[in-house]
N, C-alpha and C positions, 0 to 999 in steps of 0.2 A: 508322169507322176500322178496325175488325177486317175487315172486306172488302178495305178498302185494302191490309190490312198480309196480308190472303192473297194480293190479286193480286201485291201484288209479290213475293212468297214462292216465287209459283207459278212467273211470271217468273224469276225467278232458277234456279230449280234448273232450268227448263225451259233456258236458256242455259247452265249447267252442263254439263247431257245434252249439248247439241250440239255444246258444243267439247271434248267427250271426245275426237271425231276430227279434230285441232286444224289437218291439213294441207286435209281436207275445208271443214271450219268458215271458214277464211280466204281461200279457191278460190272459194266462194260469195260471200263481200262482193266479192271485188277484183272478180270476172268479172262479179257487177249492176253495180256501178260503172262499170266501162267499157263494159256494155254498155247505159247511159243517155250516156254520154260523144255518143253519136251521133245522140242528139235533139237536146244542145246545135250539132253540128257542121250538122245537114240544115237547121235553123233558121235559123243564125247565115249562114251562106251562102242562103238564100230570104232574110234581109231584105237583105243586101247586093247581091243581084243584081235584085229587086224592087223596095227602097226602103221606106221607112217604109210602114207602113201603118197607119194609125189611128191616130195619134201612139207605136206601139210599134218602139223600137230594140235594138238585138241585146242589149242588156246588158237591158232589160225580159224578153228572152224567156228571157235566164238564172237571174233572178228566178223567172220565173213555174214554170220548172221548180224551181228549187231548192225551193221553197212545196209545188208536187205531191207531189216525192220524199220529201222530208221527212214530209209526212202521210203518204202510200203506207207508207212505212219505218216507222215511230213502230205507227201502228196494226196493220198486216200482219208484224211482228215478233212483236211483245208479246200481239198479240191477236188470232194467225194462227187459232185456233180457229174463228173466225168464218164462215172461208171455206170451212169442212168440214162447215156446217151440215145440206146437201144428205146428204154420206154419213153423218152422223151419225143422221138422220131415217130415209135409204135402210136401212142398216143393223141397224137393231136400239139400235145404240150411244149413240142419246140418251137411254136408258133410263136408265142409270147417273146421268148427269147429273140428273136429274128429285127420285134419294134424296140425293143431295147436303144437307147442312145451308146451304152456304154456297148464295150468291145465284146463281142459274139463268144467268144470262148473263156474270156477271166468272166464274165455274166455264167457262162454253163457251168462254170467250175466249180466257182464259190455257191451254186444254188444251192448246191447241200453240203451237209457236214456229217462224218463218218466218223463216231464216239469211239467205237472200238477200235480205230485207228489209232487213237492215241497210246491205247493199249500198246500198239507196236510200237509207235514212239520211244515211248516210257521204256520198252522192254529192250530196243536197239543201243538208245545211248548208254543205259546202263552195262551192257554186253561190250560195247565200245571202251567206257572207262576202263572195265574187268581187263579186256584185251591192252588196252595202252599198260596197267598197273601189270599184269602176267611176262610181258614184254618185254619191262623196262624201258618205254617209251623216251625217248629223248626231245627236246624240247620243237627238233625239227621234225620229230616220227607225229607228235602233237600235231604242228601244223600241217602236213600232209595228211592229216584224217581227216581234218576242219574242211580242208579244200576236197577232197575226195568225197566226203559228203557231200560237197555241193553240189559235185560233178555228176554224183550218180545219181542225185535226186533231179537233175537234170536228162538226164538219158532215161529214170524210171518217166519220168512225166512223159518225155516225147515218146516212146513207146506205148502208155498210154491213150496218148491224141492218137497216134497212127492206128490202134487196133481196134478202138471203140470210135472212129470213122468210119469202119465200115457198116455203122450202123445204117447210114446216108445210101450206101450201095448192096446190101442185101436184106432178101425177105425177113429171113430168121435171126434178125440183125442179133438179138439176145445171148442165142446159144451158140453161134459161130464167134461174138465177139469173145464171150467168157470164155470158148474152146482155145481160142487164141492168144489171150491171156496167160492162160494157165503153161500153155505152149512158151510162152517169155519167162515167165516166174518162177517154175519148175529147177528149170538148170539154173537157176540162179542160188538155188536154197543147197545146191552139189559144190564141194569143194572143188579147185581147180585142175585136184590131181585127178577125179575122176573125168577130165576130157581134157585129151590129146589127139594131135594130128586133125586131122579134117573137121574132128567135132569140136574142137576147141578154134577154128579158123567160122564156122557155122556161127557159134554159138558166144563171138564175138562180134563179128562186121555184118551176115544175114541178119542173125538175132540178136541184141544187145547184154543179152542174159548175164556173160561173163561182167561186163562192165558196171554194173552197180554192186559187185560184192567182190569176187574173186580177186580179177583184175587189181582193186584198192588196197587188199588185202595184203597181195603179190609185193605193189608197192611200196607197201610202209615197211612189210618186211627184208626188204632187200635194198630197200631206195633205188628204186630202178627211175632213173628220170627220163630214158628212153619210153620206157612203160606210160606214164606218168602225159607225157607229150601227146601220146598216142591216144589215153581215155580224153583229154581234152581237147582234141582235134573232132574224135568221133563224137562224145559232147555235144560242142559247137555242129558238127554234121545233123545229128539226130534231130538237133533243137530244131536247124532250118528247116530240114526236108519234114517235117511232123506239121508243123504251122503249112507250109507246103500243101502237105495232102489233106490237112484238114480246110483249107480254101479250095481245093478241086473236089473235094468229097459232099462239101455242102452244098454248090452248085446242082445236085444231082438230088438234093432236097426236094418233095412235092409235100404241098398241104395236103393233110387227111380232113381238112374239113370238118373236124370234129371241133363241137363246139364247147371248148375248155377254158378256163380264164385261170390266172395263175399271179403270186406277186412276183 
């Protein structure tokens, strides 16, 4: 609980800071927002002029983004720290972090906060509403979005910690984490119908890609509670083995002796 109640502590004042510059601050959400506005529209026009494919219709494919954005936002806001691993490593500046009292990783998390995150935020849950009201969600398709957000924002995180650890283990920590990233993110932003057979076995339990969007998607539309068992298993899996490699990955930390001071 005392960790909990510093992340959020950290969070806040970090959000504080940023809307110090409150015209800047509000220029970044609205400008992410519409500028996800265009995935919904390249989509929604491919399934109309294409046709269904794989039993997924324009209002699924608004879903599946609202699921992405949502995790993207949630975790790359609150716990932009993450994605600085590389220059904090490059740096010198994960030093500080190391004498920290508090916990090693909610400290790197919360060190910064990523405004235009919100943007996705903003842009996912409202895509989310649109999908439940397009749907005709029922009151249990509601709570299986509630929970499947959780889920994915839990598998978006641990995929996170797993790829931007290898900042600890290579030179170009920068450009191979961001190449590896995008290698997660990419197939996640793809409807479910475009991967089957092997790539959709890949791009489930290899890569977790399918499981913060498709996957939830799948679920709410079908109520598959086999489905359903299965992202919370792997969930729980992600979360352990992520904390995992990011305690064997720091191990392999060296000081660069650069002399940096930081709050």
């Amino acid at each position: 609980m005392k960790e909990l109640n510093f992340a959020l502590y950290a969070i806040k004042k970090n959000i504080q800071s940023s809307a110090e510059l409150r015209t800047s601050f509000l220029m970044n959400i609205i400008g992410m927002s519409i500028n996800n506005v265009a995935f919904i529209i390249l989509w929604v026009f491919f399934v109309k002029s294409v046709g269904i494919i794989g039993g997924w219709t324009a209002a699924d494919i608004i879903g599946l983004q609202g699921f992405v954005a949502t995790c993207y936002g949630i975790v790359f806001s609150a716990g932009a720290g993450i994605r600085k691993l590389a220059d904090y490593t490059a740096s010198g500046a994960f030093d500080r972090f190391m004498l920290s009292p508090k916990n090693l990783l909610v400290r790197i998390a919360t060190s910064s906060f990523g405004v235009s995150a919100l943007g996705d935020l903003f842009f996912g849950i409202v895509c989310l509403g649109i999908y439940a009201f397009i749907v005709h969600a029922a009151i249990y398709q509601i709570l299986l979005i509630i929970l499947l957000v959780f889920t994915s924002v839990i598998v978006f995180l641990s995929a996170a910690i797993v790829i931007y650890s290898t900042s600890f283990l290579l030179t170009d920590a920068s450009s191979a984490a961001g190449g590896l990233f995008e290698l997660f993110l990419t197939p996640s932003l793809f409807h479910g119908g475009a991967f089957q057979g092997i790539m959709r076995f890949i791009f489930t339990f290899a890569l977790p890609s399918l499981l913060i969007g498709a996957l939830p998607v799948e679920i709410v539309r079908d109520v598959s509670l086999d489905k359903l068992l299965l992202v919370i298993v792997l969930a729980i899996f992600w979360f352990v083995f992520s904390i995992n490699i990011f305690n064997r990955a720091i191990k392999k930390y060296e000081s660069t002796n650069f002399m940096t001071f930081g709050s």
